[in-house]
C-alpha positions as CSV (number, residue, x, y, z in Angstrom):
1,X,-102.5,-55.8,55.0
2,X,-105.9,-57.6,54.6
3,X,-104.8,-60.8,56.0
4,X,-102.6,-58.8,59.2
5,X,-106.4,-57.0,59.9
6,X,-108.3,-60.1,59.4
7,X,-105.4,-62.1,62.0
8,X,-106.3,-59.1,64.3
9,X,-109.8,-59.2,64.6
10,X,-110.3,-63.5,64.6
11,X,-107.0,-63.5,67.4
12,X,-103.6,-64.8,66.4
13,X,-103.7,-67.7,69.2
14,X,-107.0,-69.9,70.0
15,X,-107.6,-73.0,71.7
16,X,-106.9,-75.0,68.2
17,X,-103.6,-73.4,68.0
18,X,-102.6,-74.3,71.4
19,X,-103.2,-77.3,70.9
20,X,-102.2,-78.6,67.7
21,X,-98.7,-77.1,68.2
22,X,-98.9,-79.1,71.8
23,X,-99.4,-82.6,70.3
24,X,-96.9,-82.0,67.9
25,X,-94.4,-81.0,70.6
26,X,-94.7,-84.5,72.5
27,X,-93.6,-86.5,70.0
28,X,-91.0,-84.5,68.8
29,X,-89.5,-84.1,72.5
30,X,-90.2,-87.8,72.7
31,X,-87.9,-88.3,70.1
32,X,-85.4,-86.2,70.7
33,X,-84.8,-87.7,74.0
34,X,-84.8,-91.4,72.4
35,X,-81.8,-90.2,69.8
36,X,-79.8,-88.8,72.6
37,X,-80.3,-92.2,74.7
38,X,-79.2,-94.1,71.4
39,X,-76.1,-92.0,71.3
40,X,-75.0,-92.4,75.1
41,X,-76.2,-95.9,76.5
């Protein structure tokens, strides 16, 4: 359980986290959107 203490005491979510997982969420909803357009107009 080393790495599960050592996730405790740096914090499971930071700024870096937030984020990187927030710039990877545009394009992906960006893209998303465009294959739905594609399918109905």
């Amino acid at each position: 359980m080393a790495f599960a203490d050592l996730l405790e005491q740096v914090g499971s979510t930071g700024r870096f986290q937030v984020l990187h997982v927030t710039l990877l969420s545009i394009p992906i909803l960006m893209m998303a959107s465009h294959n739905l357009l594609q399918n109905f107009v």
